[in-house]
C-alpha positions in Angstrom: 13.4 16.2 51.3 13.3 14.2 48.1 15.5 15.0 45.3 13.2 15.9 42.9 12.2 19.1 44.8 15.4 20.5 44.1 15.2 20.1 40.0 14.7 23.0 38.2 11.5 23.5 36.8 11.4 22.8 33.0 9.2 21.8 30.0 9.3 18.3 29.0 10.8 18.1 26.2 11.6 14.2 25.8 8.5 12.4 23.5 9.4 9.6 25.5 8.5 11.1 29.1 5.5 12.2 27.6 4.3 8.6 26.3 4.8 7.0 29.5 3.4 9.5 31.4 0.3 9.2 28.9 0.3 5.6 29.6 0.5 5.4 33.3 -2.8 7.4 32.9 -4.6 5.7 30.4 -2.9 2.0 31.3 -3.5 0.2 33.8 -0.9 -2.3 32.3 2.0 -0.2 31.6 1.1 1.7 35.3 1.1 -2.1 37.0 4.7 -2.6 35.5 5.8 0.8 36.2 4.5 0.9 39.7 6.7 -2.8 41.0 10.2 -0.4 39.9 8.9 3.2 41.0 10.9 5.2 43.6 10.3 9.1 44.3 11.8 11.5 41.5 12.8 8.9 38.2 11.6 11.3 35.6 13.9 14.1 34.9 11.2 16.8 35.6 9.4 18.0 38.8 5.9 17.9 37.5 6.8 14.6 35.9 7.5 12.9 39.2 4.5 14.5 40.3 2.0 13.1 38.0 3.8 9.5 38.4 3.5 9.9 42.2 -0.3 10.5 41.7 -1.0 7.7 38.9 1.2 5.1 41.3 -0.7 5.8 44.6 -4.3 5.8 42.8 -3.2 2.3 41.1 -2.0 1.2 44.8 -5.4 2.2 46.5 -7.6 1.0 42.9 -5.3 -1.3 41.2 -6.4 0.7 37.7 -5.2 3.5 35.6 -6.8 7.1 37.0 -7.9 8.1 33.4 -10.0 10.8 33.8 -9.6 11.2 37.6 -6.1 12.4 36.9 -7.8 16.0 36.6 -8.9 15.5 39.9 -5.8 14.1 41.5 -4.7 17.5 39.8 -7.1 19.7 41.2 -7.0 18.6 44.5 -3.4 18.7 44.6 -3.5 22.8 43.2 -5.7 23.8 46.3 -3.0 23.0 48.1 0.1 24.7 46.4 1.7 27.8 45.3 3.7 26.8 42.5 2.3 28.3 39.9 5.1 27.4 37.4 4.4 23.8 38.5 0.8 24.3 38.1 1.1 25.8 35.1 3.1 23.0 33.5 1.0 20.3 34.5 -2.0 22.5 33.4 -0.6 22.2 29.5 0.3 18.8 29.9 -3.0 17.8 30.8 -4.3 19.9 28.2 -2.2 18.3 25.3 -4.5 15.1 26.2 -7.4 13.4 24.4 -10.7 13.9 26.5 -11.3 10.7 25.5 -9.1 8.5 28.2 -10.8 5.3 26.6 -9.7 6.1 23.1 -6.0 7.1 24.7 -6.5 3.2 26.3 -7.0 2.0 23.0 -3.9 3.1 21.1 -1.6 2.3 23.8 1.2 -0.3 22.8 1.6 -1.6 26.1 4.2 -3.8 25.9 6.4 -1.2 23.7 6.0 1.8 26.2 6.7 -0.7 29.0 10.5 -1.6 27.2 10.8 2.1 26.1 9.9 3.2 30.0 13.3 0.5 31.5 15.3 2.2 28.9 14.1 5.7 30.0 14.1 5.3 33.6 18.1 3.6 33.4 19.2 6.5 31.2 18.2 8.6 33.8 19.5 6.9 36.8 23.3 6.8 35.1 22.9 10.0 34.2 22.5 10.8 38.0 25.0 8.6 38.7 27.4 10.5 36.4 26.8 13.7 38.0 27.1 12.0 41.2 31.0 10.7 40.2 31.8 13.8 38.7 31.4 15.2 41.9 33.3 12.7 44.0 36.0 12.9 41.3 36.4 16.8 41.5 36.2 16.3 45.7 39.0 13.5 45.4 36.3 11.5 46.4 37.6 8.2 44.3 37.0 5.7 46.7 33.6 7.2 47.1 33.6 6.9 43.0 34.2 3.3 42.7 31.8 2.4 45.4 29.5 4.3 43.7 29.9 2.4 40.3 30.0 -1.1 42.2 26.7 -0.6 43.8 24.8 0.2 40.8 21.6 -1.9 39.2 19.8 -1.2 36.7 16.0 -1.0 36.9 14.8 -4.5 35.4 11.9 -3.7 33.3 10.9 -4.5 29.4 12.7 -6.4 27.4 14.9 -9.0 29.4 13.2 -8.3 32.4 13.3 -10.9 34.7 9.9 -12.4 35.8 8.8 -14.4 39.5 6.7 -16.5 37.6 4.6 -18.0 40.5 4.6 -14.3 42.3 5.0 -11.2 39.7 0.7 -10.7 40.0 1.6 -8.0 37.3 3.0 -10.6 35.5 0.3 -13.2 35.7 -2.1 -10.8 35.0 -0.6 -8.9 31.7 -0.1 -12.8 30.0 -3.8 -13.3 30.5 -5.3 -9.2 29.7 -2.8 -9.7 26.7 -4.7 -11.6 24.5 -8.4 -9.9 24.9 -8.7 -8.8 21.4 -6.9 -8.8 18.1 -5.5 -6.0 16.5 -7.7 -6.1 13.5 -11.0 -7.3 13.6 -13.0 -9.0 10.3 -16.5 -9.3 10.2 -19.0 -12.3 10.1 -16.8 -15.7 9.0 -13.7 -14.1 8.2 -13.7 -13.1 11.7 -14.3 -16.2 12.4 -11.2 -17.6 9.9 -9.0 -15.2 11.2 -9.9 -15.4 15.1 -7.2 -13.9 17.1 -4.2 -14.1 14.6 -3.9 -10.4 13.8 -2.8 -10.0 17.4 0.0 -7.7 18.9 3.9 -9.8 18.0 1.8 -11.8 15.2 4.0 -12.7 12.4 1.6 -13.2 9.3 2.2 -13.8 5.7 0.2 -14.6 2.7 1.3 -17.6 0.4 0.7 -17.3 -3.2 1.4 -17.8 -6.8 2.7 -14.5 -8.7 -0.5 -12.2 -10.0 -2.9 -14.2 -7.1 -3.9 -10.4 -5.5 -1.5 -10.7 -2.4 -0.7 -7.2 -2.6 -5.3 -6.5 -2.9 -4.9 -8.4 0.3 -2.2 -6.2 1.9 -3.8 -3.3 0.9 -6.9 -4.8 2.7 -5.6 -5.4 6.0 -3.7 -2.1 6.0 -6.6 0.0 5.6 -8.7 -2.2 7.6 -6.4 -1.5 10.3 -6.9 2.2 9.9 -10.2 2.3 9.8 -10.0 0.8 13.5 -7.5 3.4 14.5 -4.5 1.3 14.4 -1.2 3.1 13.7 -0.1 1.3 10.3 3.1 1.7 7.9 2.6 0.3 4.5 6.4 -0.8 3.1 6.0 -1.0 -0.5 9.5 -2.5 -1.5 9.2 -3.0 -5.5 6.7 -4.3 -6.7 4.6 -1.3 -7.5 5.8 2.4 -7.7 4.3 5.2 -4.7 1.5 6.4 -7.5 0.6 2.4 -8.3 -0.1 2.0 -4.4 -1.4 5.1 -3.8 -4.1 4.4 -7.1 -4.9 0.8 -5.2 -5.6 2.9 -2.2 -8.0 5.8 -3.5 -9.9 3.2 -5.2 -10.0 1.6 -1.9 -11.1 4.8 -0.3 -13.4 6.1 -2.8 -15.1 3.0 -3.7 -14.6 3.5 -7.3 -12.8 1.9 -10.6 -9.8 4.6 -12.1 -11.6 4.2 -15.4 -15.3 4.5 -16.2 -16.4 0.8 -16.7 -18.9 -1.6 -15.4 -18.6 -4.3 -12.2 -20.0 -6.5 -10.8 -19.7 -6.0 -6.9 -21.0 -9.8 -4.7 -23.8 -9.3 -2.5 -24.6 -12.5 -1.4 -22.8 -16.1 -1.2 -23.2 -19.5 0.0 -21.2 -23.1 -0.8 -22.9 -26.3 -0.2 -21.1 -29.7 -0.5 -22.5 -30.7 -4.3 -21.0 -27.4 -5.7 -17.1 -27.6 -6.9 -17.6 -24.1 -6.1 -19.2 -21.4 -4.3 -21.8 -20.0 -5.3 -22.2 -15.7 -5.5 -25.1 -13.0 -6.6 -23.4 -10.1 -7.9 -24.9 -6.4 -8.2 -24.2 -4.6 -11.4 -22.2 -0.9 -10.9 -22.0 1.3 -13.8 -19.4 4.1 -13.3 -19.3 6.9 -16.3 -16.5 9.2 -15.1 -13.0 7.8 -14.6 -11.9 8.7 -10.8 -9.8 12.7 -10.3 -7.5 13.1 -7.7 -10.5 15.6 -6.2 -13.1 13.1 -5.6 -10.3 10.8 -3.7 -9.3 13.8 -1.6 -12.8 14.7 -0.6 -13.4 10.9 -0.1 -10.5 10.8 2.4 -11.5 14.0 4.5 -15.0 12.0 4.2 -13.2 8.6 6.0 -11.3 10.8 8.4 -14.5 12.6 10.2 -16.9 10.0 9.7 -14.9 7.0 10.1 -12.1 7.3 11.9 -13.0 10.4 13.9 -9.5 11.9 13.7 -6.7 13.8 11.8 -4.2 11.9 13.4 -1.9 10.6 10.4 -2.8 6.7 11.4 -1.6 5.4 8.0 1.9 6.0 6.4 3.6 4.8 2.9 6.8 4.1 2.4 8.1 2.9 -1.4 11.1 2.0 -2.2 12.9 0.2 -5.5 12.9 -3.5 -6.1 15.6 -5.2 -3.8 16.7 -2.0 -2.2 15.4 -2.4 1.3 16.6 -4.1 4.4 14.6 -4.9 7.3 17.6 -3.0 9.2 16.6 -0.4 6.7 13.2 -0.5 8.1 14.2 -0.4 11.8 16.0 2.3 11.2 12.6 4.5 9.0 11.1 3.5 12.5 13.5 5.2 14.9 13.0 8.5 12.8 9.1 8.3 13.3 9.6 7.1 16.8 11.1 10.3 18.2 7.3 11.9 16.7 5.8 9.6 19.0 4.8 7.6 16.1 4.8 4.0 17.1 3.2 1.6 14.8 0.9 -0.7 15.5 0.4 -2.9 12.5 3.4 -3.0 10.4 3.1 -4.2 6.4 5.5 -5.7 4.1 4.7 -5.9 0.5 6.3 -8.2 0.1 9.3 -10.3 2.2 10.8 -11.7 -1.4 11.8 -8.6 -2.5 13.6 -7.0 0.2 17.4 -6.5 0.1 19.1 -9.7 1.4 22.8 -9.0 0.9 23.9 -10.1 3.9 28.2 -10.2 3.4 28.7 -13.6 5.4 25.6 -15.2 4.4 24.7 -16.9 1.1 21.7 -18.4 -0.6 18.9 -20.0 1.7 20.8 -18.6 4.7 20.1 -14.9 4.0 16.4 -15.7 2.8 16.0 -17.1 6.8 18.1 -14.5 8.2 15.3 -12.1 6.6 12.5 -13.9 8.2 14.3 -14.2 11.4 14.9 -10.2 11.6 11.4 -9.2 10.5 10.1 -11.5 13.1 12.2 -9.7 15.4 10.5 -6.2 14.2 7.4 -8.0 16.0 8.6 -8.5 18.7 10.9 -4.9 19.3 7.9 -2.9 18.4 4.9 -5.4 20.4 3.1 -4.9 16.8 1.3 -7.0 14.5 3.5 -7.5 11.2 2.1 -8.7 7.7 3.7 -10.1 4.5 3.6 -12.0 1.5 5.5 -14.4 -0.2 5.3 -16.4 -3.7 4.8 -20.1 -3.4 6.6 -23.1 -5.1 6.0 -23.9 -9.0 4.0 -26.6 -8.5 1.1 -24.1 -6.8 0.0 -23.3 -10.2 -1.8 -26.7 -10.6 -2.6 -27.1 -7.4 -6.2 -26.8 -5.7 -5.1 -26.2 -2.2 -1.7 -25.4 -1.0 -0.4 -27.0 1.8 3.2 -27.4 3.6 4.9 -28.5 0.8 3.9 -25.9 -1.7 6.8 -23.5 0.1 9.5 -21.8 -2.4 13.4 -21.4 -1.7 13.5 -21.9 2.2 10.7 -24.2 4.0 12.3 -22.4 7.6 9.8 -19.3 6.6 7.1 -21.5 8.2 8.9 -21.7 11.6 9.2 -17.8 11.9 5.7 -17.0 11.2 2.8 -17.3 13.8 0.5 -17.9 10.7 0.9 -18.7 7.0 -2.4 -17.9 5.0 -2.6 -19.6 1.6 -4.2 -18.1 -1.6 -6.3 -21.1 -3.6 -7.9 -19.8 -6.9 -8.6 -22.4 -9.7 -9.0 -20.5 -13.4 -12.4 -21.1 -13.2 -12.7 -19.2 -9.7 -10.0 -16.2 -10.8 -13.1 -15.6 -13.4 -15.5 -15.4 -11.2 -13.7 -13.2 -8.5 -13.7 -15.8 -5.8 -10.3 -16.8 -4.0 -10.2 -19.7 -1.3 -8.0 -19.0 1.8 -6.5 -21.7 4.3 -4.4 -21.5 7.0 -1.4 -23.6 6.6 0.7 -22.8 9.9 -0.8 -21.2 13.0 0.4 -21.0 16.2 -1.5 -22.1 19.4 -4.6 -22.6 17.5 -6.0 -26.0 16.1 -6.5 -25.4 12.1 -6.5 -27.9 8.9 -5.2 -27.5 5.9 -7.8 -28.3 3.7 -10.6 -26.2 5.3 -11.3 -22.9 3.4 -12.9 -20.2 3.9 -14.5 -18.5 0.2 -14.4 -15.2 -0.1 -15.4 -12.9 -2.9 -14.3 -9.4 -3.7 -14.3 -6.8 -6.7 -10.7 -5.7 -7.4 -12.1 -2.8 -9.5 -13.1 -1.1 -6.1 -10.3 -2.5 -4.4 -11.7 -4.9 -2.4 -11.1 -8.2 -2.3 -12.5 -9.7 0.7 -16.5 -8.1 0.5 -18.3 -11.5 1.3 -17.2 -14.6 2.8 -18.4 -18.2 3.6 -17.4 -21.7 4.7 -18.9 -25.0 2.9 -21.8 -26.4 4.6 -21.6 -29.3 6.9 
């Protein structure tokens, strides 16, 4: 008789056994992982051993995730039981579920449920295992004890795991399903620019001069991400106040200016060789009435059923005073949101030269790379795509396309980063709304310097990427 038939029956009440229990139905990733460690009765609760059992022997027979066949695995296992407390408790699990398994798929983080399952499973098995010599203690068992704690392993799974690299078929087969499809998707040629590099553990920044509309292009990729139902936090550490960002992102929302004026809003443009630069038709907007805080709020219940399709929160702001914040700071904001299941996906940082870097046995360029070493690290703890901005060097000002060189305070910012994105604007450009961007590191993809991509926005409707092209060959 295994031991989980002699647990008593209880709600699950752990987030955590919930999320991997939602996973190894929904993902066939986390569910392959799961299924190389799983023995009968690792979950705390009855019905949570249960459902495991059932998602581990479909993926054995299939090699997928059951997804919606979990209500038949269900059914078919009800016929055949009398448990009605069991019954009853899987019923209003199952319940709690999107109907949607595909959507469910789709804001999975894989690779974080997968760590945040070996962490989960362990802390169950010692707390067996300190019931178990409790009891040998109180029987003057202590031999019994100390064999007991000798003979112990831990499950290897997540982080640290070690990996058969010419046999783990799990293995081999997660490195390859892993890079699919980025995070964030553009459209048309800034798709193209950006490929995959707003993948899951992407490290991305933005180099600039100050006033060069990094934070417009924060602000961009945040709500970008949300309208593809990414989970995204939004770290405003100084430079503007909680009502500056939360103006930039109504505008964004509503389409509008704050203040009744006129733009011009680019609807078509090209860049041929001759041309020093690109070339863009504009469409005049007239706007009489300056934007209320009613017209944003009916534009974002408009974005929520029409766009996104759901009330889930998927987009969170967080402001906090110039040079207050630590990226410890930020891990720690996480853990708080983590035990509401709320697991970002995209993670923003506006912007890395402002956060706190008092580090007491660091000084100078040290603690500027400590900071880029720990936010690449909040990457690669959460499995999530994480995007910042940083000034460039004095010399950007007069320069027409930044490269390698134009770096400020700690060239070792380039090594931590999987890309570096540079802002170009001459003056003549900043008139006409049109910025230039170039990649100037990227990882595992072949990119030069010198080739742009053009893109022109309106910033009076808080967008600064609307069109988009390369120069003619």
């Amino acid at each position: 008789m295994t031991l989980f038939v002699h647990m008593k029956i209880q709600t699950i009440d752990s987030n955590q056994e919930r999320q991997i229990l939602t996973a190894m139905i929904v993902d066939k990733t986390v569910l392959g992982r799961i299924s190389t460690k799983w023995q009968n009765g690792m979950f705390r609760n009855n019905y949570a051993n249960l459902i495991a059992a059932w998602c581990i022997d479909y993926f054995n027979k299939y090699e997928k995730a059951p997804m919606k066949h979990i209500e038949n695995l269900f059914e078919n296992w009800a016929e055949k039981n009398k448990d009605k407390d069991t019954i009853t408790l899987i019923e209003k699990f199952l319940g709690t579920l999107s109907e949607d398994y595909k959507q469910l798929k789709k804001e999975t983080n894989s690779d974080y449920i997968i760590d945040l399952s070996g962490k989960y499973l362990n802390q169950v098995k010692l707390e067996r295992l300190a019931d178990a010599i409790q009891g040998d203690i109180d029987s003057g068992k202590v031999e019994k004890a100390k064999d007991r704690v000798n003979t112990f392993n831990q499950i290897e799974l997540g982080g640290g795991e070690g990996v058969n690299v010419l046999q783990d078929k799990e293995a081999i087969k997660e490195a390859f399903e892993d890079k699919q499809e980025p995070l964030i998707v553009y459209p048309k040629d800034l798709g193209k620019f950006f490929g995959d590099a707003f993948e899951r553990e992407g490290f991305i920044s933005f180099l600039a001069p100050e006033k060069r509309g990094k934070s417009w292009l924060l602000i961009d990729v945040a709500y970008r991400a949300m309208l593809q139902r990414k989970k995204v936090v939004f770290f405003a550490v100084g430079d503007m106040s909680q009502n500056q960002v939360m103006r930039r992102f109504m505008i964004r929302v509503t389409q509008r200016p704050f203040y009744p004026r006129e733009v011009y809003y680019p609807i078509h443009m090209y860049k041929d060789h001759e041309d020093e630069m690109a070339t863009v038709r504009y469409k005049v907007r007239r706007f009489t009435k300056p934007l209320s805080w009613r017209r944003a709020m009916r534009a974002c219940r408009l974005v929520m059923r029409k766009k996104i399709k759901s009330k889930e929160p998927l987009l969170k702001l967080s402001c906090h005073p110039n040079s207050t914040l630590k990226v410890k700071e930020i891990k720690n904001i996480l853990k708080i949101w983590e035990r509401e299941s709320w697991i970002p996906d995209v993670i923003i940082i506006d912007y890395a030269d402002i956060l706190n870097m008092d580090y007491a046995h660091l000084e100078g360029r040290e603690r500027i790379n400590e900071t880029w070493k720990q936010m690449r690290a909040l990457s690669q703890i959460y499995h999530c795509l994480l995007v910042t901005a940083t000034q460039s060097d004095a010399n950007s000002y007069n320069t027409k396309t930044m490269g390698k060189m134009n770096f400020s305070d700690d060239k070792r910012k380039f090594a931590h980063v999987t890309g570096m994105i540079g802002i170009n604007q001459t003056n003549e450009e900043k008139e006409k709304g049109i910025m230039r961007l170039n990649w100037i590191v990227r990882r595992e993809e072949e990119y030069h310097e010198n080739k742009c991509i053009h893109v022109a926005g309106c910033l009076s409707l808080g967008n600064p990427l609307i069109k988009s092209c390369f120069e003619k060959e």
